[in-house]
N, CA, C and O of each residue as an XYZ file, in Angstrom:
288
protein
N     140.049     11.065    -35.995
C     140.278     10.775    -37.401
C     141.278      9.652    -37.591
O     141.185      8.897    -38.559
N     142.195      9.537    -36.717
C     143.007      8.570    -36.756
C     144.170      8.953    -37.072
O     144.403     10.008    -37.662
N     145.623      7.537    -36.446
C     146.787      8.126    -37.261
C     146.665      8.812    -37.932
O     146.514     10.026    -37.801
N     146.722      7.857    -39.271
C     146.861      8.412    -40.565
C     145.758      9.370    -41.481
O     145.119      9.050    -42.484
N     145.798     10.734    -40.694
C     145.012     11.230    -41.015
C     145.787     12.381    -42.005
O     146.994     12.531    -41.818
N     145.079     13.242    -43.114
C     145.857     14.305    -43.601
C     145.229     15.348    -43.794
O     144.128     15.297    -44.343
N     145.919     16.831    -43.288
C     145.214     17.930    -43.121
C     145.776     19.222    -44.089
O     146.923     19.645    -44.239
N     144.781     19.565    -44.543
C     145.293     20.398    -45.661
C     144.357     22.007    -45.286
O     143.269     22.199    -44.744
N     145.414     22.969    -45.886
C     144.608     24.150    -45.722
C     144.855     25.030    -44.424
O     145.700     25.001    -43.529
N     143.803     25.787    -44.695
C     144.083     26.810    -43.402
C     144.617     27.901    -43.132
O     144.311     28.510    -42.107
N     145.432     28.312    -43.921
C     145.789     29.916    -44.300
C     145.045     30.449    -44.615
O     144.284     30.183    -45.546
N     145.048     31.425    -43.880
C     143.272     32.706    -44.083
C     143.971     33.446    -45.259
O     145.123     33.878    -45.229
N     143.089     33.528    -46.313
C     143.273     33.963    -47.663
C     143.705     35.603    -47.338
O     144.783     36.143    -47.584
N     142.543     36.166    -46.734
C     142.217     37.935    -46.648
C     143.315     38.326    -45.379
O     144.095     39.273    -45.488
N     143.263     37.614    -44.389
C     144.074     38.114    -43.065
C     145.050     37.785    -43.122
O     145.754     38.274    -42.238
N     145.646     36.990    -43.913
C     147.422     36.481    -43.953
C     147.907     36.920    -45.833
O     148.487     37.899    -46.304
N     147.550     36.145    -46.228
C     148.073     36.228    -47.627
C     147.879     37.397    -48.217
O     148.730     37.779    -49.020
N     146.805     38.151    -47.965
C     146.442     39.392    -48.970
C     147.296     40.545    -47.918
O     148.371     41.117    -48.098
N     146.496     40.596    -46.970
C     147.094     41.719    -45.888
C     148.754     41.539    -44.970
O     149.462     42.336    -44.353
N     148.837     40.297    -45.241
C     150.236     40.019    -44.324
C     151.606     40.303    -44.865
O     151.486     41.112    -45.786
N     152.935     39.948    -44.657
C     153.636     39.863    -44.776
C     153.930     38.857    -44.997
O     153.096     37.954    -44.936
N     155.502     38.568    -45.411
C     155.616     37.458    -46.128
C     156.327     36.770    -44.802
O     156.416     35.543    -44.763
N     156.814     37.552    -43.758
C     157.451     37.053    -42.416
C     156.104     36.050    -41.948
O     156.149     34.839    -41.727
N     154.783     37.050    -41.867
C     153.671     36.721    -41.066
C     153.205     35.487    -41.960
O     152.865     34.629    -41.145
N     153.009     34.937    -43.388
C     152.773     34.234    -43.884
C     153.570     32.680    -43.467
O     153.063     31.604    -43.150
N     154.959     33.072    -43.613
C     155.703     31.961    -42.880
C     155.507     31.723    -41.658
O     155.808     30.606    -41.239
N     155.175     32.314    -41.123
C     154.815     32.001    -39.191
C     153.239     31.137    -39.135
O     152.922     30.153    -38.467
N     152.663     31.723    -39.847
C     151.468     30.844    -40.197
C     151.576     29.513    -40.465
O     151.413     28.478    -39.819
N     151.937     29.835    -41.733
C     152.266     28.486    -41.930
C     152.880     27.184    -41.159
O     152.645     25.983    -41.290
N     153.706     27.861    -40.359
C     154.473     27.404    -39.686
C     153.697     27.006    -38.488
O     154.079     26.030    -37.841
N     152.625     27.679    -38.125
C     151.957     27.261    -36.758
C     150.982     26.010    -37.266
O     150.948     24.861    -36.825
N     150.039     26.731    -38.557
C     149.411     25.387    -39.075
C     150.090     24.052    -39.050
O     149.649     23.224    -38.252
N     151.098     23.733    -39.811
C     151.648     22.475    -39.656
C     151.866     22.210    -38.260
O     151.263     21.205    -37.884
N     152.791     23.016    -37.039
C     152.989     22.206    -36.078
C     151.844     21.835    -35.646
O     151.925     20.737    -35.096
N     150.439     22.425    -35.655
C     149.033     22.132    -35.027
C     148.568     20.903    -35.691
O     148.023     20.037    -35.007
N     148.715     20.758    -36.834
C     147.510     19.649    -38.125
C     148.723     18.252    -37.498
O     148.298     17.133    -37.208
N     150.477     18.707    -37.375
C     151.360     17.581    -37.352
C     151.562     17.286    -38.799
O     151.060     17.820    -39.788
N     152.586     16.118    -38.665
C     153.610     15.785    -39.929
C     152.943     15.587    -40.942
O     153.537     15.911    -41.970
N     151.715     15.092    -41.113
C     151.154     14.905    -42.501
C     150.234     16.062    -42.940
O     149.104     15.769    -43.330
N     150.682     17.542    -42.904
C     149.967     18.477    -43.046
C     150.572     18.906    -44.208
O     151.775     19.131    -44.340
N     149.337     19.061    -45.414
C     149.306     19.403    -46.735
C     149.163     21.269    -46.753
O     148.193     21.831    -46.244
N     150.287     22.012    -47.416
C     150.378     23.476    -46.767
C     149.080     23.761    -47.973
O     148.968     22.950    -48.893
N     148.325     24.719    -47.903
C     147.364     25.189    -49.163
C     146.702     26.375    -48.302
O     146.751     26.262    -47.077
N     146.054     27.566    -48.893
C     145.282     28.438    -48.365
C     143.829     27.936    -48.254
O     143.388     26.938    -48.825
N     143.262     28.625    -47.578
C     142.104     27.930    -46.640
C     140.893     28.425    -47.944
O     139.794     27.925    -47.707
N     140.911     29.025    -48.835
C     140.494     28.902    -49.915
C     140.649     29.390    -51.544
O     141.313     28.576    -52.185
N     140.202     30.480    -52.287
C     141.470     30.606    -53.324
C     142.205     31.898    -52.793
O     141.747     32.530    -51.841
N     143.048     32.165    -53.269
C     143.977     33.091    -53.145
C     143.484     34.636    -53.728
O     143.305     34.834    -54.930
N     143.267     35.844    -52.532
C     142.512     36.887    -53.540
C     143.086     37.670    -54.226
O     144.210     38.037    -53.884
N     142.517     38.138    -55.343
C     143.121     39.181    -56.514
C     143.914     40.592    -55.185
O     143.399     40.781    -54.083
N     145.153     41.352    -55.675
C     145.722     41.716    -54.841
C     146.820     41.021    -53.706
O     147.452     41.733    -52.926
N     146.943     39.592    -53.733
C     148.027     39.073    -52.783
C     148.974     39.906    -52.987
O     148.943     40.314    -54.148
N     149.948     40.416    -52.268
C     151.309     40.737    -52.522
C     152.030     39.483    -53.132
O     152.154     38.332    -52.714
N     152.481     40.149    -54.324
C     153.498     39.146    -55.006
C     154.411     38.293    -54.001
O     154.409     37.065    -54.074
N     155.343     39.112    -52.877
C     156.030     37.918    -52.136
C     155.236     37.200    -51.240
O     155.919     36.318    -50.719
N     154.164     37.202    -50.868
C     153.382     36.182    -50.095
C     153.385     34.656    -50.586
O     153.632     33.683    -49.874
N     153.018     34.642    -52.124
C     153.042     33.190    -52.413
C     154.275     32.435    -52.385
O     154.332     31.221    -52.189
N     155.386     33.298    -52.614
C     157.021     32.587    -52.722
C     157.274     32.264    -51.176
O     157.866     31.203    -50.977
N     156.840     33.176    -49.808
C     156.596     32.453    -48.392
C     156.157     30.956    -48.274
O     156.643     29.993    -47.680
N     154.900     31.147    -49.177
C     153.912     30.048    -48.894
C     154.780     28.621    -49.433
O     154.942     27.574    -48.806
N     155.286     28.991    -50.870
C     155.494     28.105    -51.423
C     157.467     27.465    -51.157
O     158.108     26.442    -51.402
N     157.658     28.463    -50.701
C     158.969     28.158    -49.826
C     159.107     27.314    -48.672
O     159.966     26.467    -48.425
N     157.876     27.784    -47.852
C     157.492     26.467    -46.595
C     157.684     25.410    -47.327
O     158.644     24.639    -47.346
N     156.601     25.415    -48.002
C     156.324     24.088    -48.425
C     157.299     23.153    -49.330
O     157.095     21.985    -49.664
N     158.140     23.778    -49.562
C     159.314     23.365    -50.495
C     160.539     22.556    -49.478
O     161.169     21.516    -49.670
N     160.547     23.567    -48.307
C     161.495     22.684    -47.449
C     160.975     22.134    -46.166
O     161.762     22.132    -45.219
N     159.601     21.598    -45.959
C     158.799     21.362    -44.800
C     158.277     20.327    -45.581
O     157.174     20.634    -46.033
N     158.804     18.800    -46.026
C     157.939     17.599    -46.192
C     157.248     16.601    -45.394
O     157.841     16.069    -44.455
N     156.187     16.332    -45.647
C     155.510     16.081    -44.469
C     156.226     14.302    -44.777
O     156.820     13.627    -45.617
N     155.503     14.240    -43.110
C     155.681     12.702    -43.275
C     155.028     11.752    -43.000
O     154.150     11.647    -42.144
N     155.630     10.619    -44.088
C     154.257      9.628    -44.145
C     154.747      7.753    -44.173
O     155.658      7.229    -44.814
N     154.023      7.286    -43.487
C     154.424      6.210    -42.479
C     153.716      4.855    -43.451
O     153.784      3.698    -43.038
């Protein structure tokens, strides 16, 4: 794909976000980006299902708050 490529997504909606923890959500996340690399856009791998645990999205959106990707 090249350098400058950008990868978004990838959090399993049902196996992380709905069923996980908010520890296990951050570890995810956390593996996605080091795998996709610096220009990785954090988002769930599709919508988010009715039932998430309320603290799952504040994980998600906490990564992503202090994890800016970078761009050249």
């Amino acid at each position: 794909m090249g350098e400058n490529h950008i990868i978004l997504g990838n959090v399993a909606t049902v196996g992380v976000l709905r069923t996980g923890t908010p520890d296990e959500v951050t570890a995810t996340v956390a593996a996605c980006h080091r795998d996709a690399g610096p220009r990785y856009v954090i988002g769930a791998g599709c919508e988010v299902p009715r039932d998430t645990p309320a603290a799952n999205m504040p994980a998600l959106t906490d990564y992503a708050n202090t994890h800016q990707p970078v761009l050249r």
